[in-house]
matplotlib code that plots the C-alpha trace (Angstrom):
import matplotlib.pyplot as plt

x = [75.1, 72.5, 71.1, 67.5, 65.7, 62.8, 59.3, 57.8, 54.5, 51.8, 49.8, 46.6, 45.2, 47.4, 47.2, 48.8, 51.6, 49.2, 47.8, 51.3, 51.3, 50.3, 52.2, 53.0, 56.2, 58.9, 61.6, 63.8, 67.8, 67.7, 70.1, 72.8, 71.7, 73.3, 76.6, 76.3, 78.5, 78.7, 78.7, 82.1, 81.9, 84.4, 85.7, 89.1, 88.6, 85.3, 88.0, 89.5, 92.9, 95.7, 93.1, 94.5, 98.0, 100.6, 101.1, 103.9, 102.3, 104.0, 103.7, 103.7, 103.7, 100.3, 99.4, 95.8, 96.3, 97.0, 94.9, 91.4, 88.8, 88.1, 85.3, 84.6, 82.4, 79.2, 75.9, 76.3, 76.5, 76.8, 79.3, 82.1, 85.3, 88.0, 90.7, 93.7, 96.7, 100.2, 99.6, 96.5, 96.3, 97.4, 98.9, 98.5, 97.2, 93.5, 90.9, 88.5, 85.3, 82.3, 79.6, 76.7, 74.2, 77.1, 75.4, 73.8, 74.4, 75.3, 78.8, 79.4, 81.5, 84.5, 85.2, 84.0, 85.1, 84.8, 83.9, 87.0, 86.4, 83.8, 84.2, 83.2, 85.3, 84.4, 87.9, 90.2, 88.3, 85.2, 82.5, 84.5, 84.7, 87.2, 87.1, 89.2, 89.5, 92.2, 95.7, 96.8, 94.3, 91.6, 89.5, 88.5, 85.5, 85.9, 83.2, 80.2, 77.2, 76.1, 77.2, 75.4, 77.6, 78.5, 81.9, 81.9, 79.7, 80.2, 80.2, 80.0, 81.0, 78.4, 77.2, 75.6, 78.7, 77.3, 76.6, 78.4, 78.8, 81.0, 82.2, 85.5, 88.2, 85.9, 84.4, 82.1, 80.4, 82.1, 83.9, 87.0, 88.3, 91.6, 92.9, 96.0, 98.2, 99.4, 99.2, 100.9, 99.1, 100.0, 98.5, 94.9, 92.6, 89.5, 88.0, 91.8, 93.6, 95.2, 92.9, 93.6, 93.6, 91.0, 88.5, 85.0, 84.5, 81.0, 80.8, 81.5, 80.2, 78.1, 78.8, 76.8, 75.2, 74.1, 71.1, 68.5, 65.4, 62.9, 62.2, 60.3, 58.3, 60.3, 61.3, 64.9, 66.8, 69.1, 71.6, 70.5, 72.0, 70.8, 72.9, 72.6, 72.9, 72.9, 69.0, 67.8, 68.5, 67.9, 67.7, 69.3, 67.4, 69.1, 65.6, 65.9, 65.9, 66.6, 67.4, 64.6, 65.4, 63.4, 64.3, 63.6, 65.0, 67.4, 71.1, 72.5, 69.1, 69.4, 67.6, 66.1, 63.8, 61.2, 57.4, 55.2, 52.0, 52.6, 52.4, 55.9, 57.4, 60.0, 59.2, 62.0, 62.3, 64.3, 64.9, 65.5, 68.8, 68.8, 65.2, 62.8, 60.7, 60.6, 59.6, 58.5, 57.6, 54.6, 54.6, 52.0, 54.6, 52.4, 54.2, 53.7, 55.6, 56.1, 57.5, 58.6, 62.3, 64.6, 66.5, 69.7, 69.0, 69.5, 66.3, 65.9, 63.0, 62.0, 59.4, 59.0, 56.7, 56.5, 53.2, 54.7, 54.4, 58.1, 57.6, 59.8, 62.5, 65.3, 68.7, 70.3, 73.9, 74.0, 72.4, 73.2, 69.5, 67.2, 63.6, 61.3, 58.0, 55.0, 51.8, 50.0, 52.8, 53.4, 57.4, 60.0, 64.1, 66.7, 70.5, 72.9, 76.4, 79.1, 82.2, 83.5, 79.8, 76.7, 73.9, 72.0, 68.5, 67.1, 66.0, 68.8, 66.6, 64.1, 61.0, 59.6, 60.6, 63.2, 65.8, 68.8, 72.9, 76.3, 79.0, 82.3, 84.0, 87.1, 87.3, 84.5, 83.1, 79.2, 77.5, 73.8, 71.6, 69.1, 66.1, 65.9, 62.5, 62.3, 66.1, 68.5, 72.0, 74.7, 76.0, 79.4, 80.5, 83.6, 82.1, 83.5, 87.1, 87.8, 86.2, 83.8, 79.5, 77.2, 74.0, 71.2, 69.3, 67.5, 69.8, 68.2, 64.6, 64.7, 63.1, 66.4, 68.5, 71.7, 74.8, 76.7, 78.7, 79.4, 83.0, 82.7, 86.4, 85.1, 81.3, 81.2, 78.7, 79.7, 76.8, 76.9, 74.8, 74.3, 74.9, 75.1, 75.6, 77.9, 78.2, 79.4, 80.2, 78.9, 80.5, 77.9, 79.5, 76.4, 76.5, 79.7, 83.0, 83.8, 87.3]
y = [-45.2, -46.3, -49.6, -50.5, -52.3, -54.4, -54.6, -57.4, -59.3, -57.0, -57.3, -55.7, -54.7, -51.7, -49.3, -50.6, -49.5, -47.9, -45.4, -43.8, -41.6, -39.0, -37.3, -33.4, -31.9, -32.2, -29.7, -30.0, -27.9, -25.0, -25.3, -22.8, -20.0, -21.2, -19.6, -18.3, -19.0, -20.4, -24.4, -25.6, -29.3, -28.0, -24.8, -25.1, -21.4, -22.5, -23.9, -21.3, -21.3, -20.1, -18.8, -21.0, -20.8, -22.1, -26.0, -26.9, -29.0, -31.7, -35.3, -38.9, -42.2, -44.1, -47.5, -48.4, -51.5, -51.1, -47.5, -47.4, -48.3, -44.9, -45.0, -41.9, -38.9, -39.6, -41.8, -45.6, -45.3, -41.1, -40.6, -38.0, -36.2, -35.7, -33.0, -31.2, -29.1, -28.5, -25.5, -26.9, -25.7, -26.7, -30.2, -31.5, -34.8, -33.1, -33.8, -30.8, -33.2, -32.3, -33.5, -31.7, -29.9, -30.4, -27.6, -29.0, -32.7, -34.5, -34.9, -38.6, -39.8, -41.4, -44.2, -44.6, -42.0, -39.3, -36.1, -33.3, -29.8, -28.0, -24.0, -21.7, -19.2, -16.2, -16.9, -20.1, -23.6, -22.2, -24.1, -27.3, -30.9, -32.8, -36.7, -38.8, -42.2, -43.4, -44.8, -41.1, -40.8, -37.7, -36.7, -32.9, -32.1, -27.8, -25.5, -26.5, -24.6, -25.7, -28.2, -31.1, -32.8, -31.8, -32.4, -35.2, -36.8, -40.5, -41.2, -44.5, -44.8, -43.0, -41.0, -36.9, -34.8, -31.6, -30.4, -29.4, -25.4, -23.0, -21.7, -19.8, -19.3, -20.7, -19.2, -22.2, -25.1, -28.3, -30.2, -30.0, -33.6, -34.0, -37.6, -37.1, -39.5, -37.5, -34.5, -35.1, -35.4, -38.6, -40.2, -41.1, -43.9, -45.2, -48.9, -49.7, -48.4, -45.3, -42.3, -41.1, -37.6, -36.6, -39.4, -40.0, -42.8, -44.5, -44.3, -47.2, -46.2, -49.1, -51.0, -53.3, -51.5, -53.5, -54.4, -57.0, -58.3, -60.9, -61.4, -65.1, -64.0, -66.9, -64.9, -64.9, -61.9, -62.3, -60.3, -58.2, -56.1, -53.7, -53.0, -49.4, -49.9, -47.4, -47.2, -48.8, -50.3, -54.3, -55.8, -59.2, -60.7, -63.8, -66.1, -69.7, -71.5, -69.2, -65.6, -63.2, -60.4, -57.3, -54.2, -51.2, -47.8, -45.7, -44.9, -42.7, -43.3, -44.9, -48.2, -49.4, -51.9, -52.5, -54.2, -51.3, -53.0, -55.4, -58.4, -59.7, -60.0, -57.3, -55.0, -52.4, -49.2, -46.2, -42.9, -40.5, -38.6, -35.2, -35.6, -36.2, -38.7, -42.1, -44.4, -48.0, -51.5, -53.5, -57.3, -57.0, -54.9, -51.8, -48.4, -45.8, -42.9, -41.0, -36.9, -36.3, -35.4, -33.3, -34.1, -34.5, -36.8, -40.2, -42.8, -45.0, -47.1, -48.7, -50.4, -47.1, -47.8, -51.1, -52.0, -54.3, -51.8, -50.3, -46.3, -43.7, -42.0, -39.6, -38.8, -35.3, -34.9, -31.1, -31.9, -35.2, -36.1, -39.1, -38.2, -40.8, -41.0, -42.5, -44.3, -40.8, -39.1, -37.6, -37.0, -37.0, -36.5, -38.0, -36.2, -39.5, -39.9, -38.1, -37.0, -40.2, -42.0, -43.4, -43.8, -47.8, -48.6, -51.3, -53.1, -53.4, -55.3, -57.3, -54.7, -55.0, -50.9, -49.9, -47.6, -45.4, -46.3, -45.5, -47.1, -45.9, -48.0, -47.0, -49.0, -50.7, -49.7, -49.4, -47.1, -48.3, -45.8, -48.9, -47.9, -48.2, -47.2, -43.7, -43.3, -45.5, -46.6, -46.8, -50.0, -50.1, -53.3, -53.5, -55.9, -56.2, -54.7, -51.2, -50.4, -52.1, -51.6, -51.1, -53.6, -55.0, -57.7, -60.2, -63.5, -66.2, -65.2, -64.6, -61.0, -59.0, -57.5, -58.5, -56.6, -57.3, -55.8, -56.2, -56.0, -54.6, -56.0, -59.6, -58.8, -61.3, -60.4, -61.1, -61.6, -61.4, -64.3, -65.4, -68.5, -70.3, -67.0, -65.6, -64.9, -66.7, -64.9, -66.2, -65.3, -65.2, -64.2, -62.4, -60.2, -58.6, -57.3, -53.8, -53.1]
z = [-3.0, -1.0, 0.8, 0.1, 2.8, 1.8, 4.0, 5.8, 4.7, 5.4, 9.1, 7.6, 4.9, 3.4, 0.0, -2.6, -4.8, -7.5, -4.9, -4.2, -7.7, -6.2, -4.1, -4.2, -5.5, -2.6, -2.0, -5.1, -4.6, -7.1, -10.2, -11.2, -13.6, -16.7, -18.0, -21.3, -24.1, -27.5, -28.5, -28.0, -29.6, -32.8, -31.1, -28.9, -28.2, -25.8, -23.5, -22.0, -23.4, -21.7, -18.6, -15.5, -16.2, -18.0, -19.1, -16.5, -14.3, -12.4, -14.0, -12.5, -13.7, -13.0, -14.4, -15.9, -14.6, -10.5, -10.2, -9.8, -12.6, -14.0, -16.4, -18.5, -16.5, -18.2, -18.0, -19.8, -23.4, -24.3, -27.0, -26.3, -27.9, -25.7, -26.5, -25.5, -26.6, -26.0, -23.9, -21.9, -18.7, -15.9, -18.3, -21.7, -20.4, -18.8, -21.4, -22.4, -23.4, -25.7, -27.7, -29.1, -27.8, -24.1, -22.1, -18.4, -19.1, -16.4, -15.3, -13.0, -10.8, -12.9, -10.0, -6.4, -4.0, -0.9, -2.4, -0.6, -2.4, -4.4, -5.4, -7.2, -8.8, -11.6, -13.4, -13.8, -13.5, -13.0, -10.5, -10.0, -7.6, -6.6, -5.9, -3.5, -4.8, -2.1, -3.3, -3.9, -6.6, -7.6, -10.4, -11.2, -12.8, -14.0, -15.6, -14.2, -14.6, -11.8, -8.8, -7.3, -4.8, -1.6, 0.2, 2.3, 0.1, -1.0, -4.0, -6.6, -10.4, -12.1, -9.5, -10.4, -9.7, -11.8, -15.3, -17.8, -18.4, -19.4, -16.3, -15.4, -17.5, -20.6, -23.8, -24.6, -23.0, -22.1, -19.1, -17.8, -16.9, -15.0, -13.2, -10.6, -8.6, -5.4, -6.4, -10.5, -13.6, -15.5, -19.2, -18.4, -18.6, -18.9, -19.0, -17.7, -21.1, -21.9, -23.2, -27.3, -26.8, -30.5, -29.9, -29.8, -27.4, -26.2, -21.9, -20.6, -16.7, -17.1, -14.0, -11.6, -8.3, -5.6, -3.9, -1.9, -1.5, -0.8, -4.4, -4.1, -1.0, 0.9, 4.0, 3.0, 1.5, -1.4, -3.5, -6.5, -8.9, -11.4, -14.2, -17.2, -20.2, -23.2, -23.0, -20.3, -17.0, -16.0, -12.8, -12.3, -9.0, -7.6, -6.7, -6.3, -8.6, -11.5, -11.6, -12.4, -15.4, -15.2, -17.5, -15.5, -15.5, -17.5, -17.7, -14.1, -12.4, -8.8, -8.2, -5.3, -3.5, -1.2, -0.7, -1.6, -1.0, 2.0, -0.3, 1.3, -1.9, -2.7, -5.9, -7.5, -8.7, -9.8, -8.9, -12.1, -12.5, -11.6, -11.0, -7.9, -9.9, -8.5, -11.3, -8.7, -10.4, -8.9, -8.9, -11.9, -14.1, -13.6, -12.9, -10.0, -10.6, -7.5, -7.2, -4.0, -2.2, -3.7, -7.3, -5.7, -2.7, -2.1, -2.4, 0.0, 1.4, 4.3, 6.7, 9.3, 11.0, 11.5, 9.8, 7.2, 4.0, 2.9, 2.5, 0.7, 2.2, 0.8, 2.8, 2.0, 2.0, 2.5, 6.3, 6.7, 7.2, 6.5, 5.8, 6.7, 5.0, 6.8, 5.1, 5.8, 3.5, 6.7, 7.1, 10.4, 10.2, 11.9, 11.0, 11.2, 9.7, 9.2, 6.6, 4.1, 5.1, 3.6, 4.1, 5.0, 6.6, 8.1, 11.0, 13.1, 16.4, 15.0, 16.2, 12.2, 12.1, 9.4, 11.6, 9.7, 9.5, 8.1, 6.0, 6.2, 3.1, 3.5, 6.5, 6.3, 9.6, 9.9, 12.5, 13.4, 15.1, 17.0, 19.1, 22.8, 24.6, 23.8, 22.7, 21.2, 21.2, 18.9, 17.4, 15.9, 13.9, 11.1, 8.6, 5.1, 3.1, 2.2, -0.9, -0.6, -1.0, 1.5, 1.2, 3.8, 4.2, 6.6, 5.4, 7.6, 7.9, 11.4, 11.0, 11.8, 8.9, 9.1, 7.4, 3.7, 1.6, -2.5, -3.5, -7.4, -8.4, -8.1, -8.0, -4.4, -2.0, 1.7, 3.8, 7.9, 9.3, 12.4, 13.7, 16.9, 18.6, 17.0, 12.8, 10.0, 6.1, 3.3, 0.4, -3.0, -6.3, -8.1, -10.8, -13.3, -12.1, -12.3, -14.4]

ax = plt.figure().add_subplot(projection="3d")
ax.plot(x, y, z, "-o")
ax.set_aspect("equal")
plt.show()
């Protein structure tokens, strides 16, 4: 997940959103050769029967209820079937899913997490990933033909784990899905009820992701939220007096905001899944699509430079490096953050420059990397609850972004604004609870 950061009014005359189409081909991560094997949507030979071990795995009891909001692995409205057997290995309750036509879809993120192993192995599960959701909990994703996250990583509902292959102990193309509590397996869920083992179910990894903006040009940030659905994506931006509805996007893409053309009003846009095509919006509606970064980086944008025009910019998990785009399509890195952290931008001192950070949500500490002279300093603040999202934005107009974070069981965002010295939290409910 990432925090856009929008740009300030423009202090000259500046190129304008329709100008940024055409950039050259960044540095893209290679894909996995694909693993070869037959269709296995109506075969239970293509999933590697009997080739991890037996069925004796340790069970627990887990309810849908009071564990985390696991959502099936796939983008917003993809039809699945979800299978097992008595002698599944390594437990009758992991789910062997297919659908047609299953080889190198995307596999997601089932529920927000910390990313803790990825292999790859020539026998047994096959290129696989776990996910730490906290509480004791984990999801495995097996048979990948190919792997994009990288431990460490953070990751929300619906975020690119992999793609689907027929790696490992497998004859056929499809994903291993497993859901543990401490280490057991136990009956899985999904939208909070129990899984039927047989059926063909719609994704519903549909949720809310957070964001901000100047949307009104009023010099005052608010919340946003863009939201997938089985076609397309919307975004929901909170303007006074009304909210603003603006179809944009497509299901797994990443949205994101800035002011492209200096106009002080915040535009939007999306970054593709598993691409490095950024699709922006400007205020007329018109479309700049942009190719640049690599397909498995993180968008971000920001006012670099200081010259009142928001820019690209891509962090990398793999490095943990921000790459900062100037107006000249010029680039500069800075490595920031660490394990169990994302990634946030903005202008942490009020010099109009956009400047990198971390969120750790588990304990909702932030990490701001803010100039000084030719250095800078760090500047640590706890702001917000675990499990919450990271999100930025200038709150009273006073040309400094100030800190926030949106909590996705009650969809509140809690804003840091200061006051009389110190800060106050203002608490906005804005867009739809998650599970």
């Amino acid at each position: 997940m990432f925090t856009p950061q929008r740009g300030r009014a423009a202090v000259r005359r500046l190129v304008g959103i329709g100008l940024v189409a055409g950039l050259a081909l960044g540095s893209g991560l290679a894909a996995t050769p694909a693993a070869v094997g037959a269709d296995g949507a109506t075969d239970t030979r293509a999933h590697g029967e009997g080739r991890m071990g037996p069925s004796s795995a340790r069970t627990v009891s887990a309810t849908p209820s009071s564990g985390p909001d696991f959502e099936m692995p796939f983008p917003c409205g993809q039809t699945w079937t979800g299978s097992t057997r008595s002698s599944h290995s390594p437990s009758s309750y992991t789910i062997d899913f297919n659908t047609p036509s299953d080889l190198g879809k995307p596999a997601l993120a089932t529920a927000p997490g910390v990313v803790t192993l990825t292999r790859s192995l020539t026998t047994s599960y096959g290129r696989y990933v776990i996910v730490d959701h906290g509480g004791g909990f984990t999801s495995l994703y097996a048979h990948l033909n190919s792997i994009a996250a990288t431990v460490g990583q953070v990751v929300d509902q619906g975020d690119l784990i992999g793609y689907v292959g027929t790696s490992g102990g497998s004859t056929g193309p499809h994903l291993h899905f497993e859901e543990k509590r401490d280490g057991g397996y136990f009956a899985p869920w999904f939208t909070r009820t129990r899984f039927a083992f047989g059926s063909t179910s719609a994704s519903k990894s549909c949720g809310d992701r957070p964001l901000a903006g100047d949307f009104d040009g009023d010099g005052v940030d608010e919340p946003a939220v863009w939201r997938p659905s089985a076609t397309s994506g919307r975004f929901y931006l909170r303007t006074q007096p009304m909210t603003q509805s603006l179809v944009w996007g497509k299901p797994g893409d990443t949205p994101l905001a800035g002011d492209f053309n200096g106009d002080g009003i915040t535009q939007v846009g999306t970054k593709q899944l598993a691409r490095s095509t950024w699709q922006l919006r400007g205020g007329s509606g018109a479309t700049a699509t942009v190719t640049v970064g690599g397909i498995h980086d993180v968008p971000l944008a920001g006012d670099w430079d200081g010259n009142g025009l928001a820019e690209l910019g891509w962090y990398r998990w793999s490095d943990r490096s921000f790459t900062l785009r100037a107006a000249d399509h010029s680039t500069r890195s800075v490595v920031w953050g660490l394990t169990g952290e994302e990634p946030v931008v903005g202008d942490w001192n009020g010099n109009r420059a956009s400047d990198v950070g971390a969120f750790r949500s588990s304990t909702a500490t932030w990490r701001l990397r803010v100039p000084s002279g030719t250095s800078y300093t760090t500047r640590t603040v706890t702001f917000g609850s675990p499990g919450d999202r990271a999100v930025v934005g200038d709150w009273n107009g006073d040309g400094t972004d100030d800190l926030g974070t949106w909590r996705p069981s009650t969809a509140t965002f809690y804003l840091r604004v200061p006051e009389a010295g110190g800060f106050v939290t203002r608490a906005v409910q804005y867009g739809t609870p998650r599970g």
